[in-house]
C-alpha positions as semicolon CSV with decimal commas, in nm:
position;residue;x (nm);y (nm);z (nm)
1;X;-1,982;1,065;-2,453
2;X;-1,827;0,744;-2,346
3;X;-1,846;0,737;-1,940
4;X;-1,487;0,714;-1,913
5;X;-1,423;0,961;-2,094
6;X;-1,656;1,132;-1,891
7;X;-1,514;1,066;-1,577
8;X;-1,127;1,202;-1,697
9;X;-1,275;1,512;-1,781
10;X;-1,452;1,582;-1,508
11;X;-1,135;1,466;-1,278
12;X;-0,946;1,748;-1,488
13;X;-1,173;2,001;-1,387
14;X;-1,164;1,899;-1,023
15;X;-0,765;1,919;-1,003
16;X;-0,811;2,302;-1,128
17;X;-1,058;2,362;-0,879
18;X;-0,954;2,204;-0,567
19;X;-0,654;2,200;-0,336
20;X;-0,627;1,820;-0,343
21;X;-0,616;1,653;-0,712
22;X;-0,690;1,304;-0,734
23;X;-0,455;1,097;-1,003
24;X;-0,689;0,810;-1,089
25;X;-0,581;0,573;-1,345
26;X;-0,730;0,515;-1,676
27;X;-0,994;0,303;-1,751
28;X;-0,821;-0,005;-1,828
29;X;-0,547;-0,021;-1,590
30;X;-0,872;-0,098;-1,348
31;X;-1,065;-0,296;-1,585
32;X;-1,230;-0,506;-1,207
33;X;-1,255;-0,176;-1,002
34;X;-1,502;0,103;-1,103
35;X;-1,389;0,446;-1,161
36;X;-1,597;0,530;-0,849
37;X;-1,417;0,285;-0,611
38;X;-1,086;0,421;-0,711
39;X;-1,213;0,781;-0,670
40;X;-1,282;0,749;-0,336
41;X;-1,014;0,502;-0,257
42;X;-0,784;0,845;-0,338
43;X;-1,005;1,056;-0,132
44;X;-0,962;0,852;0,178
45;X;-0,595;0,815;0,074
46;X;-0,562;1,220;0,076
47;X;-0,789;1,304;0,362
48;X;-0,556;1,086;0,536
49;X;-0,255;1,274;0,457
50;X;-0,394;1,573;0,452
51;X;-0,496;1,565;0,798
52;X;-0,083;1,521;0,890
53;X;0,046;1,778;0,631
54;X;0,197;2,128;0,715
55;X;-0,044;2,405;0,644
56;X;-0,098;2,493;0,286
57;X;0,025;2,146;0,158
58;X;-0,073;2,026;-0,177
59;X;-0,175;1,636;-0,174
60;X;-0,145;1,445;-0,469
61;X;-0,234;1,087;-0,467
62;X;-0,227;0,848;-0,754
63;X;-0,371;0,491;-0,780
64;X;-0,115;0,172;-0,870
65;X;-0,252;-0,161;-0,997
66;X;-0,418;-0,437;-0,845
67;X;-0,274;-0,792;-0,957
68;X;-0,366;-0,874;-1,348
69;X;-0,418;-1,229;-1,172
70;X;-0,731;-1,119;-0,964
71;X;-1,066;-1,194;-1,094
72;X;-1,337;-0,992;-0,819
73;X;-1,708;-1,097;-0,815
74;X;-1,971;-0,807;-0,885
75;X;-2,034;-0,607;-0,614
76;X;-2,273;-0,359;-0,573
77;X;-2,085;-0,168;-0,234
78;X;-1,724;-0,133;-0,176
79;X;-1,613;0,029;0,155
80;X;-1,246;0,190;0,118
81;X;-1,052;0,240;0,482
82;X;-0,684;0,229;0,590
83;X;-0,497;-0,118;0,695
84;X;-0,403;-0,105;1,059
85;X;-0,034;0,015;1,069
86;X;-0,019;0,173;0,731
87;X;0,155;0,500;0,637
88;X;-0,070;0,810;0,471
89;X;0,231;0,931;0,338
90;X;0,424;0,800;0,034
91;X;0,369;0,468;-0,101
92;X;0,106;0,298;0,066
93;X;-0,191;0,126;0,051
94;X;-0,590;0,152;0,034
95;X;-0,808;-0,129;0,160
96;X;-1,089;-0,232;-0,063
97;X;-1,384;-0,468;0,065
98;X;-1,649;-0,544;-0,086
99;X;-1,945;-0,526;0,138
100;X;-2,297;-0,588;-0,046
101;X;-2,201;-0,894;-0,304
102;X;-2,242;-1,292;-0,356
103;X;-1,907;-1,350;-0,303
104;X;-1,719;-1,088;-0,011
105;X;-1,376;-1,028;-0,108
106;X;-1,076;-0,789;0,016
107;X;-0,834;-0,651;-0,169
108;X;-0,526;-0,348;-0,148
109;X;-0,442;-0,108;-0,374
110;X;-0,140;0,037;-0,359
111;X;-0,128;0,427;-0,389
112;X;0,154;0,666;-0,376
113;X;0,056;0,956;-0,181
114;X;0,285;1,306;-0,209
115;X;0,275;1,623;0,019
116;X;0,463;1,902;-0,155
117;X;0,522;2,196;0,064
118;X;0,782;2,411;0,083
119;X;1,120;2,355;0,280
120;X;1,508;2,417;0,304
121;X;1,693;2,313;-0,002
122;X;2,066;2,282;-0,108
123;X;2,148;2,567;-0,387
124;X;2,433;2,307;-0,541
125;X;2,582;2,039;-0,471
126;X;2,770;1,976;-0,140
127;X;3,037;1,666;-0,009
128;X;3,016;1,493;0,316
129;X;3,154;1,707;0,602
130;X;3,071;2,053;0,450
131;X;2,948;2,294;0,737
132;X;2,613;2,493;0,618
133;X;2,574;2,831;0,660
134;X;2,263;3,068;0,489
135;X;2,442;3,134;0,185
136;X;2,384;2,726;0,086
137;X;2,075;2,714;0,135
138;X;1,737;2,839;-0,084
139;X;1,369;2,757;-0,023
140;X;1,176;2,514;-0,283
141;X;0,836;2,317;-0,270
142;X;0,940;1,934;-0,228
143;X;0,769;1,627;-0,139
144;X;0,792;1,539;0,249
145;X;0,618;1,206;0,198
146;X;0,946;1,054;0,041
147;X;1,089;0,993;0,397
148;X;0,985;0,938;0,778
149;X;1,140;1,254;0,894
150;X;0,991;1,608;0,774
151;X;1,250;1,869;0,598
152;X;1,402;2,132;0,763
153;X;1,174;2,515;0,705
154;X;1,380;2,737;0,883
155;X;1,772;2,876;0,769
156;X;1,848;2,881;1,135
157;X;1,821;2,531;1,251
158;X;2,047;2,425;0,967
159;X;2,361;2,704;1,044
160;X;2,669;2,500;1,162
161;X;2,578;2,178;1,103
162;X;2,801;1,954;0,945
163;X;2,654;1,723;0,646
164;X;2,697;1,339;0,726
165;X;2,701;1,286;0,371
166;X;2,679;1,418;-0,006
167;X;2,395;1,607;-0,076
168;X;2,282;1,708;-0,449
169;X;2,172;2,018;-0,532
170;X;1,811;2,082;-0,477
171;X;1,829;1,845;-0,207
172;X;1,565;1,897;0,088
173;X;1,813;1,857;0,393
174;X;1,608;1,614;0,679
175;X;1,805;1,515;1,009
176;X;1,918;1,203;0,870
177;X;2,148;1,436;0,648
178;X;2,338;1,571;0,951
179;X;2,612;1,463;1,188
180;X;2,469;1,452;1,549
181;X;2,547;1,750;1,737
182;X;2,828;1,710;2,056
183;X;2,682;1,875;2,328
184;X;2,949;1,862;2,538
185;X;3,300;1,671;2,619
186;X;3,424;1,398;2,897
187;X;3,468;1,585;3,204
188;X;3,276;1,904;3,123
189;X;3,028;2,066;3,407
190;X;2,697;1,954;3,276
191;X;2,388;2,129;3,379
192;X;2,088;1,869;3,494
193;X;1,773;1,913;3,451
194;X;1,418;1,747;3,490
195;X;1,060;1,850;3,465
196;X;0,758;1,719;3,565
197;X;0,393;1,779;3,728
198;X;0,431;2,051;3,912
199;X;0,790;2,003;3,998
200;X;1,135;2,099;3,811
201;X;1,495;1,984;3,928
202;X;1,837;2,144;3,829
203;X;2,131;2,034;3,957
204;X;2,539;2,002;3,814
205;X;2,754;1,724;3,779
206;X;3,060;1,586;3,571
207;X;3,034;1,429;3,215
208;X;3,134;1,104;3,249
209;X;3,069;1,012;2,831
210;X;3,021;1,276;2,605
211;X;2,688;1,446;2,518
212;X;2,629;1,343;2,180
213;X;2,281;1,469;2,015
214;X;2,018;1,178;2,026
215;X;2,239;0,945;2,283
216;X;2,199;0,895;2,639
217;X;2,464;0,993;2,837
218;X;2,586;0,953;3,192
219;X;2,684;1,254;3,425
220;X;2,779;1,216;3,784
221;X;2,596;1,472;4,013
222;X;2,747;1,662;4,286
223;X;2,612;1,412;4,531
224;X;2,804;1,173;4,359
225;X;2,513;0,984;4,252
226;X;2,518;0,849;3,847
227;X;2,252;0,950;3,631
228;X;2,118;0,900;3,228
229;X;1,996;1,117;3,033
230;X;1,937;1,349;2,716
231;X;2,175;1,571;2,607
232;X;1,980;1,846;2,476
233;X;2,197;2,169;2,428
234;X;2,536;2,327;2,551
235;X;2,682;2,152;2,852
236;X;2,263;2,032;2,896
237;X;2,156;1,724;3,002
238;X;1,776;1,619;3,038
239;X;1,690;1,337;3,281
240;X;1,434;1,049;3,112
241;X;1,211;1,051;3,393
């Protein structure tokens, strides 16, 4: 049997068998890279991601192309490892360097890397401004990897929040899809509080801006002194200390 043809087999057997399937490309598509070097270029890829997925996560990661315009001298080692400030998540990118050869050369291969797991999704389609409730929402497996922030997995952090914009349906709702939270008005008692090695502080005071979710905000204390901080819940502020 042709050693390619070799290799896809055995690949299809592995994705039945194990947790983690590795999509390498055919034969051709890597006619400068062995099949090898691309195997474990996806191995690193998914260990990687792996080892930041939710528990039970199914990691997928398949191979892209290098450029048709490289020509790479024989070499008889290549070492795979992650560029410095690279994502394991979504698309990103393998290092490749070759390490026992006559002429040492470097090169990245770009691999898209998926974690599907389930999460909170949309049942149909909803406009901008709709306010969720557990009736709207159903439970699929979706890929996190396709944005920085994880997907909501629980029905009760999504109940009364408002959509910041459209959503289709099957949509895995993230934070980015909600309109920050208003924790509490201009002039509203404001509970302060702080927390840190072996010491905790609560105090009052009067909004002076409102408390909007993920803004600092500015309450004046009983004492009359000014402070910034976190609004974190009803009428809550947390001090950055």
């Amino acid at each position: 049997m042709h050693p390619a043809l070799t290799f896809r087999a055995a690949r299809r057997v592995a994705c039945v068998a194990l947790p983690v399937c590795l999509l390498a490309a055919t034969a051709p598509t890597f006619a400068q890279l062995a099949p090898q070097t691309v195997s474990e270029a996806l191995a690193l890829a998914t260990d990687a991601a792996a080892a930041l997925a939710p528990p039970g996560a199914r990691v997928l990661a398949s191979a892209g192309t290098l450029d048709t315009r490289l020509r790479l001298a024989p070499c008889a080692r290549v070492t795979s490892y992650l560029p410095a400030g690279s994502s394991p998540w979504g698309r990103t990118r393998i290092g490749l360097r070759c390490t026992e050869g006559s002429t040492p050369w470097n090169v990245y291969l770009p691999v898209t890397v998926q974690v599907l797991a389930p999460a909170i999704v949309v049942a149909s389609a909803l406009p901008a401004g709709s306010r969720l409730d557990p009736t709207q929402f159903s439970r699929a497996e979706v890929d996190w990897a396709t944005a920085p922030a994880a997907p909501f997995t629980t029905v009760e952090a999504l109940a009364g929040r408002v959509l910041a914009h459209p959503v289709a349906a099957g949509h895995a709702l993230r934070p980015g899809d909600l309109q920050p939270r208003r924790w509490f008005a201009l002039g509203d008692t404001v509970r302060i509080s702080a927390r840190g090695a072996g010491f905790a502080i609560s105090a009052e005071g009067q909004a002076l801006t409102p408390g909007h979710e993920g803004q600092p905000a500015r309450v004046r204390t009983d004492s009359g002194r000014i402070v910034v901080g976190r609004p974190i819940g009803e009428r809550h502020l947390e001090l950055n200390l």
